[in-house]
C-alpha positions as CSV (number, residue, x, y, z in Angstrom):
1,X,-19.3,-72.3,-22.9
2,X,-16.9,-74.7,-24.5
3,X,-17.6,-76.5,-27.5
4,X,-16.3,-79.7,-26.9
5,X,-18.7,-81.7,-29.5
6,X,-18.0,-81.5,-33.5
7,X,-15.0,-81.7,-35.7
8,X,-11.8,-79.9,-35.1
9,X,-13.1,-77.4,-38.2
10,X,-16.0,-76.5,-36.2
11,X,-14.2,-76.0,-32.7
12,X,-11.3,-73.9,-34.5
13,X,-14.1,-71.6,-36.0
14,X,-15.6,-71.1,-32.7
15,X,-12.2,-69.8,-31.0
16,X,-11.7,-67.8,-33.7
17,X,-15.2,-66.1,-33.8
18,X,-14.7,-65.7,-29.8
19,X,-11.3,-64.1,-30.2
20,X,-12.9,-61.7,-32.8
21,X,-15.6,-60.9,-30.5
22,X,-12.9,-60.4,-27.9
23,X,-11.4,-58.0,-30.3
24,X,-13.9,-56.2,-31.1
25,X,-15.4,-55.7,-27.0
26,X,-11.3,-54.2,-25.7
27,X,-11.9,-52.2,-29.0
28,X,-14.7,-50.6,-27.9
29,X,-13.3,-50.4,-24.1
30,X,-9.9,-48.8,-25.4
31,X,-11.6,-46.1,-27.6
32,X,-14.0,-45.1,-24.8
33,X,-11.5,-45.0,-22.0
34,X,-9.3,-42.7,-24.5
35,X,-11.6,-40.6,-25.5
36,X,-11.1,-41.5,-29.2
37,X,-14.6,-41.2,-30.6
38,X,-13.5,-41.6,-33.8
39,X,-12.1,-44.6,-33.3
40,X,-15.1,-45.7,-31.6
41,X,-17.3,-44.1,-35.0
42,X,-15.1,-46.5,-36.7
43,X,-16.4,-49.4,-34.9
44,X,-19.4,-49.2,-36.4
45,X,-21.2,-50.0,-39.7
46,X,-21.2,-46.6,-42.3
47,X,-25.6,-47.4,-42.4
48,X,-25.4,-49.0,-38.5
49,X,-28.6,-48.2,-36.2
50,X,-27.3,-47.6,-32.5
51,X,-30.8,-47.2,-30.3
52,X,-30.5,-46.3,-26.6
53,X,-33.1,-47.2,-23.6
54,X,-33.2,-43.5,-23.0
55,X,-34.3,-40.0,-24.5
56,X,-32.1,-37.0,-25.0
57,X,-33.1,-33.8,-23.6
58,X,-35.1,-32.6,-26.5
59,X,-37.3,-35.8,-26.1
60,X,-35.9,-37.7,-28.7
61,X,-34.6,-41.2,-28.7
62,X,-31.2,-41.4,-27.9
63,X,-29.3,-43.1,-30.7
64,X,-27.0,-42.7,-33.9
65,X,-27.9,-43.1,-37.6
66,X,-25.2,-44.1,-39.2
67,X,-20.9,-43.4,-38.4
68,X,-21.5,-39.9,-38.4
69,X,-24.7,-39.8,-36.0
């Protein structure tokens, strides 16, 4: 979706926040497809909440408290 309404302020912050957001998704991609889980760690928030639709094997909810899991 293009903004194509508002002033040029406005449609410059939008491509900006998109490019970010691009940033931060081949982020993501690159660290995975290398391997590079700290890299990846460092993606994150130091006090971010990562919750998965699944359990681990001991019954818990998979997820990560935090950079260091």
């Amino acid at each position: 979706m293009a903004v194509t309404d508002g002033d040029l302020a406005t449609q410059v912050r939008y491509l900006v926040d998109r490019a970010a957001v691009s940033d931060a998704l081949i982020a993501f991609a690159h660290a995975i497809d290398t391997r590079d889980w700290e890299a990846y760690a460092a993606l994150y928030e130091a006090d971010g909440l990562l919750r998965l639709p699944f359990h681990d094997p001991d019954g818990t909810q998979a997820g990560y408290d935090g950079r260091e899991g």
